[in-house]
C-alpha positions as CSV (number, residue, x, y, z in Angstrom):
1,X,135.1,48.8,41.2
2,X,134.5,52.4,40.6
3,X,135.4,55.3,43.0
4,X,131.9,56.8,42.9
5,X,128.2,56.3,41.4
6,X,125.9,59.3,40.9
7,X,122.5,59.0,40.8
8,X,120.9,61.5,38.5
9,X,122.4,63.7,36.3
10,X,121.0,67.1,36.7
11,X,123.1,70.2,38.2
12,X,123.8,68.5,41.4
13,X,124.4,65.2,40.3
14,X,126.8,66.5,37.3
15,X,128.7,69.1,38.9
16,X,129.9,66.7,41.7
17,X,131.3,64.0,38.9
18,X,132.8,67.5,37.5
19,X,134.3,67.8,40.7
20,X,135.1,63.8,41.5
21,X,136.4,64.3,37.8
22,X,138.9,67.3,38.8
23,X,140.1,65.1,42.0
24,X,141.0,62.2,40.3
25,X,138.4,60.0,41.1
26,X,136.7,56.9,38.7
27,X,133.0,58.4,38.1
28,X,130.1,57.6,36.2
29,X,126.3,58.6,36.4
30,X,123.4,57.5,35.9
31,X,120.6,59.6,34.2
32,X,117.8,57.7,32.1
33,X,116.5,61.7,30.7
34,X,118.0,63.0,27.7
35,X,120.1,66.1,28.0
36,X,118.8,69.3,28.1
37,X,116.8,68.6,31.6
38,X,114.3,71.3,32.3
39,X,112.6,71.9,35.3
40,X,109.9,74.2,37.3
41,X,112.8,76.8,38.5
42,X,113.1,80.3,39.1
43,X,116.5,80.3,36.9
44,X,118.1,83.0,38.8
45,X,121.7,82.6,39.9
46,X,122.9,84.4,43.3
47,X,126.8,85.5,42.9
48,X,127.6,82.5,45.2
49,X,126.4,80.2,42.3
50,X,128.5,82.4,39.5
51,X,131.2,82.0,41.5
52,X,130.8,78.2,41.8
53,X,130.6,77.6,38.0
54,X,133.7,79.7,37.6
55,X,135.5,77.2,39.3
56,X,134.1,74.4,37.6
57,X,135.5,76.3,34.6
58,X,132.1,76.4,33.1
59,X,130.3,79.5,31.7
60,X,126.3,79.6,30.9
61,X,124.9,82.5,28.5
62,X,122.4,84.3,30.2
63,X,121.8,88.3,31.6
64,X,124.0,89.4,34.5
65,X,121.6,90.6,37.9
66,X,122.7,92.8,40.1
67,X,120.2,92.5,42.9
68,X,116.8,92.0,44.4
69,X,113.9,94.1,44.3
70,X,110.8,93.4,46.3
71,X,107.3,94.9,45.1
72,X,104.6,94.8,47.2
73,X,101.4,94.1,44.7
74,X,99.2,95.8,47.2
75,X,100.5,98.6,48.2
76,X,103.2,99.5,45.6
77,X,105.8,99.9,47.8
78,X,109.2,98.3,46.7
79,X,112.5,97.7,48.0
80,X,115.9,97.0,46.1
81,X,119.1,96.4,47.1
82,X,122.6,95.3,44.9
83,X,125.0,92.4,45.4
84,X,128.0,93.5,46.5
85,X,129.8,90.4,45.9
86,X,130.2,89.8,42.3
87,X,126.6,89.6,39.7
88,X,124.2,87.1,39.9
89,X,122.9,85.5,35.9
90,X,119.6,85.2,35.1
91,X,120.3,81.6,32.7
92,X,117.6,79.4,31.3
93,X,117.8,76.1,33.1
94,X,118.7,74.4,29.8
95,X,121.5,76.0,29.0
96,X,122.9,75.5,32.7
97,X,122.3,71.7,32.2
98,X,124.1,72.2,28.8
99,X,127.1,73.6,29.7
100,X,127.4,71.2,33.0
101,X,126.8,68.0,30.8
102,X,129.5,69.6,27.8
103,X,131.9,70.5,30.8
104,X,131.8,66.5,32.1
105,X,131.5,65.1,29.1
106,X,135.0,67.0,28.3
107,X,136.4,65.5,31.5
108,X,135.2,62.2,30.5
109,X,132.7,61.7,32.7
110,X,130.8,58.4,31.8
111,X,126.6,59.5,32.1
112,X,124.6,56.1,31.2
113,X,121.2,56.1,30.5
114,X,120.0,54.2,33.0
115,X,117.1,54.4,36.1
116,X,118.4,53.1,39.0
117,X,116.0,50.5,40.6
118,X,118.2,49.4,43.5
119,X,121.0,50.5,46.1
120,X,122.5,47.6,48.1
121,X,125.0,48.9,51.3
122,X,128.0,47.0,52.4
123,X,131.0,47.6,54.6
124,X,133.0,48.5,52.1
125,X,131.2,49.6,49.2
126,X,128.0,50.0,47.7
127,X,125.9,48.3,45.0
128,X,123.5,49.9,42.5
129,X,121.4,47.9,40.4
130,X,125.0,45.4,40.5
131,X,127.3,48.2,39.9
132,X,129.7,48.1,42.7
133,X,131.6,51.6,44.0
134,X,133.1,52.5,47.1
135,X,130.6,55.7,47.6
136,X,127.2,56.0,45.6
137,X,126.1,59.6,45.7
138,X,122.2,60.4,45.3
139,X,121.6,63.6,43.6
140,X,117.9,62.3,42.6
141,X,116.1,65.6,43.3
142,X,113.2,66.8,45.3
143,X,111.6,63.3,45.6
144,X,114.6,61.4,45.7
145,X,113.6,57.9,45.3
146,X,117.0,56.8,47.1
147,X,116.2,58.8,49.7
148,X,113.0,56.8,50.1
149,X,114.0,53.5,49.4
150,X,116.6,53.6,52.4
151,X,114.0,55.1,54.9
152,X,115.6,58.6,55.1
153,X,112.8,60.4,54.0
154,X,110.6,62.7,56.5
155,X,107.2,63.6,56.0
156,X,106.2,67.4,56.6
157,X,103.1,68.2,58.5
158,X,101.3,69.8,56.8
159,X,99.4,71.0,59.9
160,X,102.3,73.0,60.7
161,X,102.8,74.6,57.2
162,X,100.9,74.0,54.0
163,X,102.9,72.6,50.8
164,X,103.9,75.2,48.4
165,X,104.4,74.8,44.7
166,X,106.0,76.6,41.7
167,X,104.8,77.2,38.9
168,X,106.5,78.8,36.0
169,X,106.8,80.3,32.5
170,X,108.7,82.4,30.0
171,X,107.6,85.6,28.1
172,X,109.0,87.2,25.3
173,X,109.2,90.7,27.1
174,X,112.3,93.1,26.9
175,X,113.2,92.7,30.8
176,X,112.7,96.1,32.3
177,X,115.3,95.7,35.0
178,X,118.8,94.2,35.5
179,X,117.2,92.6,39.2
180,X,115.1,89.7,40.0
181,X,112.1,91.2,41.4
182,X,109.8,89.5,43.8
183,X,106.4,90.8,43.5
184,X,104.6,89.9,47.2
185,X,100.8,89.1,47.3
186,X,98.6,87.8,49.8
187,X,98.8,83.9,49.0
188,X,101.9,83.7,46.7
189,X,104.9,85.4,45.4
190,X,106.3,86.1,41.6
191,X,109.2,86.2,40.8
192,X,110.8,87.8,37.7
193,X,114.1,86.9,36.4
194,X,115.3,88.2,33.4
195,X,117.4,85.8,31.1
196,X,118.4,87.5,27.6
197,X,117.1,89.5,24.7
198,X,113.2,89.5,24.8
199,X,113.2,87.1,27.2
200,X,111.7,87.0,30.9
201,X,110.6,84.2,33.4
202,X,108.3,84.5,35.8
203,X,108.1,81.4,38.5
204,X,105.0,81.7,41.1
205,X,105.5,80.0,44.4
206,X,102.2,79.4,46.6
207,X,100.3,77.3,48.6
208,X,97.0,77.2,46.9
209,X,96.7,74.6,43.7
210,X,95.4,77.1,41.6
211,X,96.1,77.6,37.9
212,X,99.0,79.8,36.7
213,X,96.8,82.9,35.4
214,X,94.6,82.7,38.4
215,X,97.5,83.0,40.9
216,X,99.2,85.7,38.4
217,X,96.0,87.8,38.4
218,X,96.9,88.5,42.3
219,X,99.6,90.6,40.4
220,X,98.2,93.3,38.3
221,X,100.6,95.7,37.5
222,X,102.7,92.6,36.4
223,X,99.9,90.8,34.7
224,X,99.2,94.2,32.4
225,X,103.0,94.6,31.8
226,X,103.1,90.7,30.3
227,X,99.5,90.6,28.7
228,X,100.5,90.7,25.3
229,X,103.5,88.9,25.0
230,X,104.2,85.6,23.7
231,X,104.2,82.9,26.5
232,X,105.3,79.1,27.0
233,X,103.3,76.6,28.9
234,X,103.5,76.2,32.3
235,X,106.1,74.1,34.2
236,X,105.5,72.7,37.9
237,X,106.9,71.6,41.0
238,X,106.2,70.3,44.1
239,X,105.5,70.2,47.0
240,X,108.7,71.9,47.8
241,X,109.6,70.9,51.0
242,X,111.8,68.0,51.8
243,X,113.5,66.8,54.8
244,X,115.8,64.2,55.4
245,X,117.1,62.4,58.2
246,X,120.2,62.4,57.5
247,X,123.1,63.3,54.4
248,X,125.6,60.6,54.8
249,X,124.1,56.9,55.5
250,X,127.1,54.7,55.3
251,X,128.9,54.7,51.9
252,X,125.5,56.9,50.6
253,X,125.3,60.3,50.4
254,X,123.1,62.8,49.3
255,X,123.5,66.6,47.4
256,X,121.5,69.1,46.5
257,X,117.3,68.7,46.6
258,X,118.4,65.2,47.4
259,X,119.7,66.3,50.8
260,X,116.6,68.4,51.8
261,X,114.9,71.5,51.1
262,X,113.0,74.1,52.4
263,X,111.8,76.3,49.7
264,X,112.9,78.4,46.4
265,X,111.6,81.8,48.9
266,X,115.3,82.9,48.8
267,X,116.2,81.4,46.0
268,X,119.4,79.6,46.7
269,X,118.8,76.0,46.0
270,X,121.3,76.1,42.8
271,X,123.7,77.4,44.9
272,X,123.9,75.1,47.7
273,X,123.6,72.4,45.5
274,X,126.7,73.6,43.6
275,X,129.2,74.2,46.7
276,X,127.6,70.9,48.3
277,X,128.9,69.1,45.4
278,X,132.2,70.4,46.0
279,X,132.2,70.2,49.9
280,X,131.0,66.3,49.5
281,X,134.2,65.9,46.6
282,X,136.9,67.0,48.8
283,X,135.5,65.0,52.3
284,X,135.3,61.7,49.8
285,X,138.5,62.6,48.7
286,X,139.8,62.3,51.9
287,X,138.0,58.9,52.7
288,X,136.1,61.1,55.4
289,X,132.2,60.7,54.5
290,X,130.8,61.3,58.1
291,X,132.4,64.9,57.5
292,X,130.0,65.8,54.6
293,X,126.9,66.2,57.0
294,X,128.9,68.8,59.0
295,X,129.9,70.0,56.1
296,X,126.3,70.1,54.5
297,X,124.9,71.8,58.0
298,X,127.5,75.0,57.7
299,X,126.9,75.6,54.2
300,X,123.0,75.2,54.4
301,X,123.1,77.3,57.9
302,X,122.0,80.6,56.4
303,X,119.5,79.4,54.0
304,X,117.8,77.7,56.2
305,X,117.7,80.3,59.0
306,X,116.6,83.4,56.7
307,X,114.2,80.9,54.5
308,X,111.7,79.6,57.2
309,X,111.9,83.0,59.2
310,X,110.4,84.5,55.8
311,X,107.9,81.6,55.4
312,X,107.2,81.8,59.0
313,X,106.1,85.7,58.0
314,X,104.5,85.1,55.5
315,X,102.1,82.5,56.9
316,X,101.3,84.8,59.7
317,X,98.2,87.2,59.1
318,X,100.0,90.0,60.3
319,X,103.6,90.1,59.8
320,X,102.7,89.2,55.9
321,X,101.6,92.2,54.9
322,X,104.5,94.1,56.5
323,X,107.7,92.0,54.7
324,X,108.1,94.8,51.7
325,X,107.1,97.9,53.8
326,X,109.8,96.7,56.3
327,X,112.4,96.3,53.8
328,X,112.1,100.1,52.5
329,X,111.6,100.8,55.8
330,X,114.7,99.1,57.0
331,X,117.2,99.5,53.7
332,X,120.3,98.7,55.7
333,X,118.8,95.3,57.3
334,X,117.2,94.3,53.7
335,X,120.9,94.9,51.9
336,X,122.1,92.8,55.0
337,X,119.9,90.5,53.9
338,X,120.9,90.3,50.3
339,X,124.3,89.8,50.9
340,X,123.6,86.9,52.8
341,X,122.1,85.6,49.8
342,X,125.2,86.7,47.6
């Protein structure tokens, strides 16, 4: 019997066999997509996340960012503030994936190319499609079909806030700032991240199933700047957000968008997924389980507070308007903000 079973190999899902790797544990994962996985995702790194990878001994090419700008698209009115803690990287999600599967694959970590159809609970240990560990750990995304199958899965209502989506797509732009800007509209935001030499992405997170140029058209300073430059098609996700009932059912636990999520807004889902790996290594370690959802709940505390307080402003008609005129307006409570982030 094996110490622990992953379910999915992407970030989540391979840096907590990194991590189950470092402790000593028996690991192996199961991932039926070739390696590199892309995905719909805004590919900006807070510091939090740099610092994470550091101490998975793992380093991704990409461009350093040193903060956040917000742009109003109406008005023209920006904000910006820098990370005090350290850089954020603006890293294709390829080459993260890349340097997480080369960094397990050096640790030995066994990936098979498997989907897993089935996870049986018992006292003692857990089955998955007959492989038999003491702790099966589902890191099987947004959707999580894990999730699902055991009835942890919560439905949003919708009444009380719409579904967003991202959408996003690379240009071959110089990037004209060493920030991630967020450019605010009326029904969506853009974000721009750059991520090397000629090389930009832009991910647009909304409510409103529009196409990618339709929703970037709300943007027009930003759609003249990227008009002629070479583009990639279009990459989507959604709806974004996830609830569970719970992190730790019996021998099964979940990580990163596996666990629940609430939205890319503040873009920290990489991060929490990397030091929730880590957090969920050292209670198994311990043979302590029921600690990972306490453990899950301080870590996620922050991002959850400042992410539904900006996506309860920006639903309202009033306050929306006012979230990039309020962060010149208050510089020392948007930095404050920021570092929360970092």
């Amino acid at each position: 019997m094996i110490d622990l079973f992953v379910v999915g190999g992407g970030p989540a899902g391979l840096a907590t066999a990194i991590h189950a790797a470092h402790a000593g544990l028996d690991v192996v994962v199961a991932e039926p997509r070739p390696t590199p996985i892309d995905k719909a995702c805004g590919e900006g790194l807070m510091p939090g996340a740099v610092r994470a990878l550091e101490a998975l001994g793992i380093e991704v090419p990409g461009r350093p960012l040193h903060g956040i700008r917000y742009v109003d698209a109406a008005g023209g009115q920006r904000a910006e503030a820098a990370f005090k803690a350290g850089h954020g990287l603006g890293a294709r999600r390829i080459l993260l994936h890349e340097a997480l599967a080369a960094r397990a694959a050096r640790l030995g970590v066994r990936v098979v190319p498997h989907r897993v159809r089935r996870v049986d609970r018992h006292d003692d240990h857990v089955t998955a499609d007959g492989t038999a560990a003491r702790y099966l750990v589902a890191a099987d995304g947004l959707h999580s079909p894990t999730r699902r199958a055991l009835g942890l899965a919560v439905r949003p209502d919708p009444r009380r806030q719409p579904p967003r989506y991202g959408l996003r797509r690379h240009y071959a732009v110089e990037p004209w700032s060493d920030l991630v800007e967020v450019h605010w509209s009326g029904g969506c935001e853009a974000y721009v991240t750059p991520l090397g030499p000629r090389q930009v992405g832009v991910a647009i997170l909304t409510s409103e199933q529009l196409p990618y140029d339709a929703q970037l058209s709300r943007f027009p300073v930003l759609e003249s700047r990227l008009s002629t430059a070479r583009r990639t098609p279009v990459r989507g996700a959604g709806p974004l957000r996830r609830r569970a009932r719970c992190r730790v059912a019996g021998r099964v636990l979940f990580v990163g968008d596996a666990a629940g999520y609430v939205d890319a807004l503040t873009g920290e889902g990489l991060g929490l997924a990397l030091l929730g790996a880590a957090e969920l290594v050292r209670c198994l370690s311990a043979d302590r389980p029921q600690e990972c959802e306490r453990a899950w709940c301080r870590l996620s505390r922050g991002y959850r507070m400042l992410t539904r307080s900006l996506l309860w402003a920006r639903s309202q008609p009033r306050p929306a308007p006012l979230i990039t005129p309020a962060a010149a307006r208050f510089p020392g409570l948007f930095r404050h903000a920021v570092d929360l982030l970092a």
